[in-house]
C-alpha positions as a Markdown table, in Angstrom:
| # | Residue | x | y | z |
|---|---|---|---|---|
| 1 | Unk | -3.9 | 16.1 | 3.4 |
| 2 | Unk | -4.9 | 18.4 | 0.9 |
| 3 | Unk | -6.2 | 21.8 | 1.7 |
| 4 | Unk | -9.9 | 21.6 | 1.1 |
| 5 | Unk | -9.3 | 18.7 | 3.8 |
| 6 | Unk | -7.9 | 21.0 | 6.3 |
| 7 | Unk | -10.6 | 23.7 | 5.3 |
| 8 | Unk | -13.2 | 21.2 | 6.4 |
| 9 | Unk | -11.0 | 19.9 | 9.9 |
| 10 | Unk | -11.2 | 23.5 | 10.8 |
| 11 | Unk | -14.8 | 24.3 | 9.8 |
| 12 | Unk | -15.8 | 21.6 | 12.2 |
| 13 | Unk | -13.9 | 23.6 | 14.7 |
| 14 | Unk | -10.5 | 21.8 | 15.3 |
| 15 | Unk | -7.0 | 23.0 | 15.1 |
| 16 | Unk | -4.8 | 21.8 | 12.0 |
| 17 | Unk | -1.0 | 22.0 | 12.4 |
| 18 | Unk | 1.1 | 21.4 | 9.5 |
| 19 | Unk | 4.6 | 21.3 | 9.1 |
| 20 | Unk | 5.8 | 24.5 | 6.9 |
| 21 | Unk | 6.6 | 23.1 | 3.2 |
| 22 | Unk | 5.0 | 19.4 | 4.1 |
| 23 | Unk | 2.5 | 20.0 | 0.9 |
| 24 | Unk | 5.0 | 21.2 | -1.5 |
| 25 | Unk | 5.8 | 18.0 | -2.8 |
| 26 | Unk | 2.2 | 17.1 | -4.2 |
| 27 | Unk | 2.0 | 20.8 | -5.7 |
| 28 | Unk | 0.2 | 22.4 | -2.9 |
| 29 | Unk | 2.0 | 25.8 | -1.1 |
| 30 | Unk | 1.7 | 26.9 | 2.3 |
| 31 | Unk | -0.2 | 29.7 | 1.1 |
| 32 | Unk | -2.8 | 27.7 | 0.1 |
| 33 | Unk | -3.6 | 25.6 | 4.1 |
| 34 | Unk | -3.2 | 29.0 | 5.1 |
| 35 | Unk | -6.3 | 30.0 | 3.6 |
| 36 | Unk | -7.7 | 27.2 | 4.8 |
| 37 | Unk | -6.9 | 28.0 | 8.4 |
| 38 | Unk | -4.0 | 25.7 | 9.2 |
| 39 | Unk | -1.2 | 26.6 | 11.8 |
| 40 | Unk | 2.0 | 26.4 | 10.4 |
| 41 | Unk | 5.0 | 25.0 | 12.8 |
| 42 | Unk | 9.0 | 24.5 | 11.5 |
| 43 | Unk | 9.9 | 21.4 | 12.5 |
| 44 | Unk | 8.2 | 17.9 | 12.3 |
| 45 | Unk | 9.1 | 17.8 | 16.1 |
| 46 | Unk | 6.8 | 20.6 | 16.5 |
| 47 | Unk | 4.1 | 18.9 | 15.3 |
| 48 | Unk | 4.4 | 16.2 | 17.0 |
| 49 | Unk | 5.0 | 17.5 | 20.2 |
| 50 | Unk | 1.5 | 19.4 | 19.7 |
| 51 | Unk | -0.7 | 17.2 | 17.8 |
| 52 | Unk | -3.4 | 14.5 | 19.4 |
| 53 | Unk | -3.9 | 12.8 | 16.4 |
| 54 | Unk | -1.3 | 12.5 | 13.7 |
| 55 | Unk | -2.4 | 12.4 | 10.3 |
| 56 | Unk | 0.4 | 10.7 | 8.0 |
| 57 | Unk | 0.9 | 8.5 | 5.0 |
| 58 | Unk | 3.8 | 5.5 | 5.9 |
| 59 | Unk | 5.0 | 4.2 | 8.8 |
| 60 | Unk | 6.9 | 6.8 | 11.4 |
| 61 | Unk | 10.6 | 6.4 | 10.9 |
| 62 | Unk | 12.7 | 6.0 | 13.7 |
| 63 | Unk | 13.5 | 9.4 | 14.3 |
| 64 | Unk | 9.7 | 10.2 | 14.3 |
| 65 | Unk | 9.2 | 7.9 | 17.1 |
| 66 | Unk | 11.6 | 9.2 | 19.5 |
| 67 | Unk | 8.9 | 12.5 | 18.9 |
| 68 | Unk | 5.4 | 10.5 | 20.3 |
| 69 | Unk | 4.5 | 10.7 | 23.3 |
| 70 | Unk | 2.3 | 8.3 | 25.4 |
| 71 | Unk | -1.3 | 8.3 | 24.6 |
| 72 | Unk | -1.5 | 9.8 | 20.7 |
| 73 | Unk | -3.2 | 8.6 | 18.1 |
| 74 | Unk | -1.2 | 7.7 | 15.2 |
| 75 | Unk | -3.0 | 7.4 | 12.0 |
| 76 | Unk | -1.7 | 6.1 | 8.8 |
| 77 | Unk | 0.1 | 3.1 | 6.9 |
| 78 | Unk | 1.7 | 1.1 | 9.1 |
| 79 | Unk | 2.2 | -2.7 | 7.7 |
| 80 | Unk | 3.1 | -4.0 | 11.1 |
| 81 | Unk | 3.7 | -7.5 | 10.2 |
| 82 | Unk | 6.5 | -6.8 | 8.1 |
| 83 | Unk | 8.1 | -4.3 | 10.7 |
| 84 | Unk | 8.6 | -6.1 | 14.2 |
| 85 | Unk | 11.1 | -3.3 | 15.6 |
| 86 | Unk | 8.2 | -0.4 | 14.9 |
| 87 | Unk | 5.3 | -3.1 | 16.6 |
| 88 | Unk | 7.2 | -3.0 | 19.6 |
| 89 | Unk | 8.1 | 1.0 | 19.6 |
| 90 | Unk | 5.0 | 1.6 | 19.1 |
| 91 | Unk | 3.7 | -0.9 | 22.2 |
| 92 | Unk | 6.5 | 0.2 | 24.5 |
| 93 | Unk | 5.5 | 4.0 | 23.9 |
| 94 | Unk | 1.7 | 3.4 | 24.2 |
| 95 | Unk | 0.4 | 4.5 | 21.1 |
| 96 | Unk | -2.6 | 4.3 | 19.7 |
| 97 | Unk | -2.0 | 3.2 | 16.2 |
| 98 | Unk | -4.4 | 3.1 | 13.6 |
| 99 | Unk | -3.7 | 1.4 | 10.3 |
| 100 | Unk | -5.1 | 2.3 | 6.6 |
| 101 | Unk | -4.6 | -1.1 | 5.6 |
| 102 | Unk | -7.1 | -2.7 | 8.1 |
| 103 | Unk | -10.2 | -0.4 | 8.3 |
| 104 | Unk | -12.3 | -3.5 | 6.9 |
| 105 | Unk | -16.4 | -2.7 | 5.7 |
| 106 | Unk | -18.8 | -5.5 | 6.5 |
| 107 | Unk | -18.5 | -6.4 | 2.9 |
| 108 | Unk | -14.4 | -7.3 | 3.9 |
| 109 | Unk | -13.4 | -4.4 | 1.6 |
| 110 | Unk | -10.4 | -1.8 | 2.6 |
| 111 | Unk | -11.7 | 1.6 | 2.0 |
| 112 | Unk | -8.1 | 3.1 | 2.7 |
| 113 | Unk | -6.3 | 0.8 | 1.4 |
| 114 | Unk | -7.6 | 0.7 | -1.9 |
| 115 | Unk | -7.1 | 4.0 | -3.5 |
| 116 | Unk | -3.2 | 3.4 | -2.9 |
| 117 | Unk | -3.5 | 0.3 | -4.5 |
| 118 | Unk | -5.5 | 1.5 | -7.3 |
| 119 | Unk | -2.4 | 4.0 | -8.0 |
| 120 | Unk | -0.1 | 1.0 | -7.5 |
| 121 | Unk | -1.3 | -1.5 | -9.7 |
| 122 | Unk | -1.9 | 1.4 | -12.9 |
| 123 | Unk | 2.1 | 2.4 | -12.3 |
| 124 | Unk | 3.1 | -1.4 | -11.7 |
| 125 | Unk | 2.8 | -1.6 | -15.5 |
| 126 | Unk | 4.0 | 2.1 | -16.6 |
| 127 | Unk | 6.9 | 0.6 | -14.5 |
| 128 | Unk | 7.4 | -2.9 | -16.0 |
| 129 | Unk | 7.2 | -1.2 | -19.0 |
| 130 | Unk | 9.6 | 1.2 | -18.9 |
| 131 | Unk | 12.1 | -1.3 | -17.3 |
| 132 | Unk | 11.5 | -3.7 | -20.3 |
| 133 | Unk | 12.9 | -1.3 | -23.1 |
| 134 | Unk | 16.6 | -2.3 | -23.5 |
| 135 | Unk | 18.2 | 0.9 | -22.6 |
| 136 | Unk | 17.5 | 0.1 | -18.7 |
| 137 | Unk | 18.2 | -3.4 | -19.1 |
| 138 | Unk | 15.0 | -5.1 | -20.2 |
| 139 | Unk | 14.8 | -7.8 | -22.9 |
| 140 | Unk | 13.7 | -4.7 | -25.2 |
| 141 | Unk | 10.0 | -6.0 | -25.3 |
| 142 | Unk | 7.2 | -3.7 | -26.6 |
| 143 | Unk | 4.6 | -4.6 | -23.9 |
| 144 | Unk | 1.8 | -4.6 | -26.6 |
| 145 | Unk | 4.0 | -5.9 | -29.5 |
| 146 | Unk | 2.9 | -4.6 | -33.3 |
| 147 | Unk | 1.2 | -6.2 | -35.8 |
| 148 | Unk | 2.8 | -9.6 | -37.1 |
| 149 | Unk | 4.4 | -9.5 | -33.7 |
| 150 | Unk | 3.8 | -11.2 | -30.2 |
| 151 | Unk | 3.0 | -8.6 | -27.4 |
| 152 | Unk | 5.1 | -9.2 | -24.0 |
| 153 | Unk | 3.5 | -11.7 | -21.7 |
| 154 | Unk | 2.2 | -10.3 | -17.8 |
| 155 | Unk | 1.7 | -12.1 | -15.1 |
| 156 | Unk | -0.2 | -10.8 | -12.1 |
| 157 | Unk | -0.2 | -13.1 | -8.9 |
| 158 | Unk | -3.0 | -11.7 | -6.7 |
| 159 | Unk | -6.2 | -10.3 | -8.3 |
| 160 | Unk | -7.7 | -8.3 | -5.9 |
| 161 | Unk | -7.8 | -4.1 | -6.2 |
| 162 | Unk | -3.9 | -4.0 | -7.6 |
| 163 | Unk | -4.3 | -6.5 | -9.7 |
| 164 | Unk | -7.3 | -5.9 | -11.0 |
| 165 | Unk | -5.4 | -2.4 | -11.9 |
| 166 | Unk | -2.7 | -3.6 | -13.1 |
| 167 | Unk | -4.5 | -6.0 | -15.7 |
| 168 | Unk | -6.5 | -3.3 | -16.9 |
| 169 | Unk | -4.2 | -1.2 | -17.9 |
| 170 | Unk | -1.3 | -3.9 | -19.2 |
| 171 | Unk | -4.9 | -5.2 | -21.3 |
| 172 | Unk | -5.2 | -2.0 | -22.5 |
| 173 | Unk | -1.9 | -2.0 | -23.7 |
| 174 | Unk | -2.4 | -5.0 | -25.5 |
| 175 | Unk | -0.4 | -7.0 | -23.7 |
| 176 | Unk | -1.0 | -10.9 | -23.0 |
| 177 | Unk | -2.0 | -11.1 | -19.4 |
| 178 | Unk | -2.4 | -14.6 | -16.7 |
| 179 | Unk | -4.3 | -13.4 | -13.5 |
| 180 | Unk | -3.6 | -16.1 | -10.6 |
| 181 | Unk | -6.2 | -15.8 | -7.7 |
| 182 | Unk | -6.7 | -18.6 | -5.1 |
| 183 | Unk | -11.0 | -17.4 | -5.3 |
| 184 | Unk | -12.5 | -18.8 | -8.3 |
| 185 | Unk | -15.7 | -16.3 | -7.4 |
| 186 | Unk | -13.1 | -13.7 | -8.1 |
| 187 | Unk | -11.7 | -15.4 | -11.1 |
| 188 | Unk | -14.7 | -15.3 | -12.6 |
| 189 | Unk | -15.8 | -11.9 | -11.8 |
| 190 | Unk | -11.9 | -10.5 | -13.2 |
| 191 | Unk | -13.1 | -13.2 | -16.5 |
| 192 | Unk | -16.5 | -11.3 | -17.1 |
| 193 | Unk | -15.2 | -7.4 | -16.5 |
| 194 | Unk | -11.8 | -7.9 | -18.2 |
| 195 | Unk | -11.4 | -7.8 | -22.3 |
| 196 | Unk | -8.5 | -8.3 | -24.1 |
| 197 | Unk | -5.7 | -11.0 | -24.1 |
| 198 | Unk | -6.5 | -12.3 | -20.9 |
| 199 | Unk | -6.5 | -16.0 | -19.0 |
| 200 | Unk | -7.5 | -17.0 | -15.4 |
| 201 | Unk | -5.5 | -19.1 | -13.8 |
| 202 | Unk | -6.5 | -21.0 | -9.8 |
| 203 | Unk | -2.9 | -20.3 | -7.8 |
| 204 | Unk | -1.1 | -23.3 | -7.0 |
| 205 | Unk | 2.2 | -23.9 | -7.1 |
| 206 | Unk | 2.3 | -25.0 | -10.9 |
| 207 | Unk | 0.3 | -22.5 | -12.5 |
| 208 | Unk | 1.8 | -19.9 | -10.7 |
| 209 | Unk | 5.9 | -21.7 | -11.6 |
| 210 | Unk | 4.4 | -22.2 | -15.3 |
| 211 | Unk | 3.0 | -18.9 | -15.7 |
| 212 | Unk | 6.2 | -17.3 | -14.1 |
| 213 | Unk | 8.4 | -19.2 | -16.4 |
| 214 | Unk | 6.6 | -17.9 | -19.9 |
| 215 | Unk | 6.4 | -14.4 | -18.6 |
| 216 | Unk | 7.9 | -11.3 | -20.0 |
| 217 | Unk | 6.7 | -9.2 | -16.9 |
| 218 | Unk | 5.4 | -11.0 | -12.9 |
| 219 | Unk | 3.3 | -8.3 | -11.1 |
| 220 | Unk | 3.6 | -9.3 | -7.4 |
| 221 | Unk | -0.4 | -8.1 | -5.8 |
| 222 | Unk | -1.2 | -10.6 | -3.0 |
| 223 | Unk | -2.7 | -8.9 | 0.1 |
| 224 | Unk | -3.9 | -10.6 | 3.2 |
| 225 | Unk | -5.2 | -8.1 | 5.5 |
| 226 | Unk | -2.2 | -7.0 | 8.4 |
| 227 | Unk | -0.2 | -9.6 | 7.8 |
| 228 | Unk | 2.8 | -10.7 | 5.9 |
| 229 | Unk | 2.3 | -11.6 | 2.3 |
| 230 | Unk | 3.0 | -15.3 | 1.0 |
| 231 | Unk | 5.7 | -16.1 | -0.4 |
| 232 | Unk | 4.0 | -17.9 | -3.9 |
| 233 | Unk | 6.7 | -16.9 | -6.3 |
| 234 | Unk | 10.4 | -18.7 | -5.1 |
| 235 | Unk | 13.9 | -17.9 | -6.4 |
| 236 | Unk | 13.8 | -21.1 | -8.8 |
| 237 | Unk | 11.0 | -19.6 | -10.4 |
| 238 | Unk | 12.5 | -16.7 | -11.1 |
| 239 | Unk | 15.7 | -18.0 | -12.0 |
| 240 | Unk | 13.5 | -19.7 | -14.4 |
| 241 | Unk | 12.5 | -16.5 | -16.3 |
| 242 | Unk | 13.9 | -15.0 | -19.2 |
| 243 | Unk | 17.0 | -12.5 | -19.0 |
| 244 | Unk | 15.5 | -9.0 | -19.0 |
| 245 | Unk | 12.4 | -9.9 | -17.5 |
| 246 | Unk | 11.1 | -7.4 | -15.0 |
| 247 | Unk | 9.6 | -8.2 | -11.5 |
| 248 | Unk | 7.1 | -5.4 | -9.5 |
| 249 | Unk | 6.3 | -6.5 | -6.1 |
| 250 | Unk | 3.6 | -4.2 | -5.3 |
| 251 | Unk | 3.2 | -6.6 | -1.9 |
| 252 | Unk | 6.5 | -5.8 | -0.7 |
| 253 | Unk | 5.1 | -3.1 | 1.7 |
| 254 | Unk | 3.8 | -6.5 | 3.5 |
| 255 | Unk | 7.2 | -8.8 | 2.8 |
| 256 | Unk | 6.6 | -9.7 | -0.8 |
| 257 | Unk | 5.0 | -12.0 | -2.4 |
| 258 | Unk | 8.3 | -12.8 | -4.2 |
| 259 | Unk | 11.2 | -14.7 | -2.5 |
| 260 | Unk | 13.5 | -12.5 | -4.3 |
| 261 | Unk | 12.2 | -9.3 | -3.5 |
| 262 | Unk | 13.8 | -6.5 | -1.2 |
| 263 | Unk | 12.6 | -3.0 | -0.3 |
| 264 | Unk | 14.1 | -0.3 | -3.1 |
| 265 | Unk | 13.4 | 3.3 | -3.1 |
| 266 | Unk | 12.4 | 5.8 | -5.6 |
| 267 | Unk | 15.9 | 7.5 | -6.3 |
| 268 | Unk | 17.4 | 3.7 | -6.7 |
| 269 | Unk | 14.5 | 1.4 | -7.4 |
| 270 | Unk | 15.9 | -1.4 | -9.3 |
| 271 | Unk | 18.2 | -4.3 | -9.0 |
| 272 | Unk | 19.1 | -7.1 | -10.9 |
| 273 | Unk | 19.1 | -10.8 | -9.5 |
| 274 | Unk | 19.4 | -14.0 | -11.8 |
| 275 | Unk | 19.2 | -11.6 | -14.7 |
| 276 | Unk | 16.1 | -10.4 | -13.7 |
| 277 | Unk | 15.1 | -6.8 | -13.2 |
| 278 | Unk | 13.3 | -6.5 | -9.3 |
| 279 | Unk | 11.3 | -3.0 | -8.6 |
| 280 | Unk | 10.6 | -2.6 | -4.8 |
| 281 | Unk | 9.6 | 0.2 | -4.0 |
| 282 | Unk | 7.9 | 0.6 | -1.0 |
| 283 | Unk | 6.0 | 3.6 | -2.2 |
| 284 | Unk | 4.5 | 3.5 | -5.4 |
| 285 | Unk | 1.8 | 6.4 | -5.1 |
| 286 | Unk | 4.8 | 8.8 | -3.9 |
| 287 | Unk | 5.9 | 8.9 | -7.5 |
| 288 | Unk | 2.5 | 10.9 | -8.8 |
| 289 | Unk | 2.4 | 12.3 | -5.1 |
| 290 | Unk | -0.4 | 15.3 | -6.4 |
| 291 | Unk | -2.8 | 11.9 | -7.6 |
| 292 | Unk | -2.1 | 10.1 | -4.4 |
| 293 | Unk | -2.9 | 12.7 | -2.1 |
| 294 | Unk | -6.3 | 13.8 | -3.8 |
| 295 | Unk | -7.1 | 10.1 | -3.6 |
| 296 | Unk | -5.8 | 9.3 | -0.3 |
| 297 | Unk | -7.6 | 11.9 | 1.1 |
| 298 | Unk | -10.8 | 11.4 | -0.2 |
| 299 | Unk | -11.0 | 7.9 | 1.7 |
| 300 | Unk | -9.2 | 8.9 | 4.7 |
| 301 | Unk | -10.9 | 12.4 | 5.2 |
| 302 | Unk | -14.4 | 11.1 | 6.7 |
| 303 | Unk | -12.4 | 9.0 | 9.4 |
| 304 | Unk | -11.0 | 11.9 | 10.4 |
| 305 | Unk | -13.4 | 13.9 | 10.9 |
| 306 | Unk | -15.1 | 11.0 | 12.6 |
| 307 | Unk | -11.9 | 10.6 | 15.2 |
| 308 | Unk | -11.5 | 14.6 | 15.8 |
| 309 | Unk | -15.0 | 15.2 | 16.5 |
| 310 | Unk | -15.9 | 12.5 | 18.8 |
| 311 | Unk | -12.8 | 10.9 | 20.4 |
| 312 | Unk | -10.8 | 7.5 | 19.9 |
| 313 | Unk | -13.0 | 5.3 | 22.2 |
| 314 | Unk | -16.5 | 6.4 | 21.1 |
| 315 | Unk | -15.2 | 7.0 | 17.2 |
| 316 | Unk | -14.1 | 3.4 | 17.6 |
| 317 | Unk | -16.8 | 2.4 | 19.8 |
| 318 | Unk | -19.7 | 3.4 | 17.0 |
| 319 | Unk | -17.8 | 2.1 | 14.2 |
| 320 | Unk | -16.9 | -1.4 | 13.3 |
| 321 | Unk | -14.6 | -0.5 | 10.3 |
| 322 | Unk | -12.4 | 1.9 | 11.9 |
| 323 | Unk | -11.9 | -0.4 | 15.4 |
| 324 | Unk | -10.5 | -3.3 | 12.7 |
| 325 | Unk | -8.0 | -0.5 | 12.0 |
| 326 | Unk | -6.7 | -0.4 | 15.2 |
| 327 | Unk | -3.5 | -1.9 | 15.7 |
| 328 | Unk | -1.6 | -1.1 | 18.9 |
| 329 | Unk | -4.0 | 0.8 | 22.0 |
| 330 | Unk | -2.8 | 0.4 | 25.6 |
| 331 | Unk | 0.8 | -1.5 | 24.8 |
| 332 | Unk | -0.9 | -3.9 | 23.0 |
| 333 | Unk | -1.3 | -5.8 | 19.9 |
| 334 | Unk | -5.2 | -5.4 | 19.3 |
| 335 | Unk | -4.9 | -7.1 | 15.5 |
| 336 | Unk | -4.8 | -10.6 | 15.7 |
| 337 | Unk | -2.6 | -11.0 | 12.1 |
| 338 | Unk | 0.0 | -8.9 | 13.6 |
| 339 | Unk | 0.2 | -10.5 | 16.7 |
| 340 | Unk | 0.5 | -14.0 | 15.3 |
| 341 | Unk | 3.0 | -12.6 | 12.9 |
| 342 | Unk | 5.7 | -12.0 | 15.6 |
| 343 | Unk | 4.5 | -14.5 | 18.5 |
| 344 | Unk | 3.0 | -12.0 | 20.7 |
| 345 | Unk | -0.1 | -11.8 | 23.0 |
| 346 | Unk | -3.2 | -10.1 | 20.8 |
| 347 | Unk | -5.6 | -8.4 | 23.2 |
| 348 | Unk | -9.3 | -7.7 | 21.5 |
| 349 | Unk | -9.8 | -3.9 | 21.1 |
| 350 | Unk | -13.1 | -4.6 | 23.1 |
| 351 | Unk | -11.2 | -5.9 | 25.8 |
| 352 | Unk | -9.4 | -2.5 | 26.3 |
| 353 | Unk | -11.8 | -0.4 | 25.7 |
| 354 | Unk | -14.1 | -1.7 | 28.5 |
């Protein structure tokens, strides 16, 4: 939360506790929430113990769960349907737990979701980049190639907000790019906004193993709202690829798109398999943290304020979008993706609520 956010929590008259140094990683002091008004507390525990509604970015780690306490609202990323141990912490402690990645318009867009993935599918391609200069064990490809030379060859399964992202900046590179949606609406929308080297493909299994095999670079960006992601792209496939080609999963928050795909981190985010670079990290954004946190904040902010100044039940009560957030309320699964995910019961949030 930036502090202009926290100015305008306290303006509207609410309390704002913050962990001391939590903003100095995206470039903000303490000095600066403390001109906004926030209270500063040492220890995340602290927090925690305090706070009705908890304002975060991922998923609480274990450690932060031990913390909750029966009845909060939890309010961040949470990608339940790749995470069955947290769906069930979170159940057993009765939390409320709202997630980013579900607040759903009318028009079926993701108003939190998408500035993350906006970040995400720019940096997939800084990344694939980067990781196709020999010297971190690429093929020592020029994504763009020069003149009298072929530029690399990207592939982007999914062509929603990251890849839609991702191909505009890898066009703008010059690369050649294949975009493989399942919606030919969407197809031809990416067709008439897009310029450059690029080719629409329908996903099925062919395109998707021919386009795979003839790419220099496979951007993973398929997104089904709360639950896992598909997986389109198998280990054959890949195997298939030429040495020192590079994989990003952006989906691998949700699974992967990619069978070969695991969850890296920042400080070690590569690994080879079949002689193929994979990136997985779960957290893309966190590596331009003072972008992400402007962004994030911007969509998350108005929720917010919605939930502090009215209250869970009537917040969710006069607002469709934010109730399709909901995941967990009561002990139980209140999103039906989740729930089929990992064979539970899924209880309507409407059902609880009354």
């Amino acid at each position: 939360m930036t502090p202009g956010a926290t100015e305008t929590l306290v303006h509207e008259g609410h309390r704002v506790l913050i962990q001391s140094g939590a903003g100095e990683g995206s470039g903000f002091p303490d000095r600066e929430y403390a001109s906004a008004g926030a209270e500063f507390l040492s220890t995340a525990a602290e927090v925690f113990s305090q706070a009705d509604l908890l304002v975060k970015v991922k998923a609480p780690q274990t450690s932060e769960c031990e913390m909750m306490r029966e009845g909060q609202i939890l309010y961040t990323y949470l990608h339940l349907a790749s995470d069955e141990q947290l769906t069930r912490t979170l159940m057993e402690r009765n939390i409320t737990a709202l997630a980013y990645e579900t607040v759903e318009l009318e028009n079926g867009t993701l108003p939190l979701l998408t500035p993350m993935s906006e970040v995400a599918g720019r940096m997939s391609i800084q990344v694939a980049a980067h990781y196709l200069e020999k010297a971190w064990g690429g093929r020592g490809k020029l994504l763009g190639g020069v003149p009298g030379v072929r530029p690399a060859t990207v592939t982007i399964i999914g062509g929603g907000t990251v890849g839609i992202n991702a191909a505009k900046i890898a066009l703008g590179m010059g690369a050649n790019v294949l975009v493989v949606d399942i919606n030919p609406i969407r197809l031809r929308y990416l067709d008439d906004v897009l310029h450059g080297n690029l080719t629409t493909l329908s996903s099925n299994r062919r395109n998707i193993a021919d386009a795979v095999h003839v790419s220099d670079v496979v951007i993973g960006a398929v997104l089904i709202p709360g639950a896992r992601a598909p997986r389109l792209v198998t280990r054959e496939m890949v195997a298939d690829m030429s040495r020192g080609s590079v994989i990003v999963d952006v989906a691998v928050d949700q699974g992967g798109c990619i069978e070969t795909i695991k969850p890296t981190i920042h400080s070690n985010p590569v690994y080879e398999l079949d002689g193929v670079l994979h990136y997985g990290v779960t957290n893309m954004p966190g590596a331009v943290p003072r972008t992400s946190t402007y962004a994030l904040t911007n969509a998350t902010l108005p929720y917010t304020i919605h939930l502090a100044a009215q209250g869970f039940e009537d917040a969710v009560a006069s607002d469709p979008a934010l109730a399709k957030g909901v995941n967990v309320h009561r002990g139980q699964i209140t999103c039906s993706a989740v729930a089929e995910t990992f064979g539970l019961q899924y209880k309507p949030l409407s059902e609880l609520l009354d």
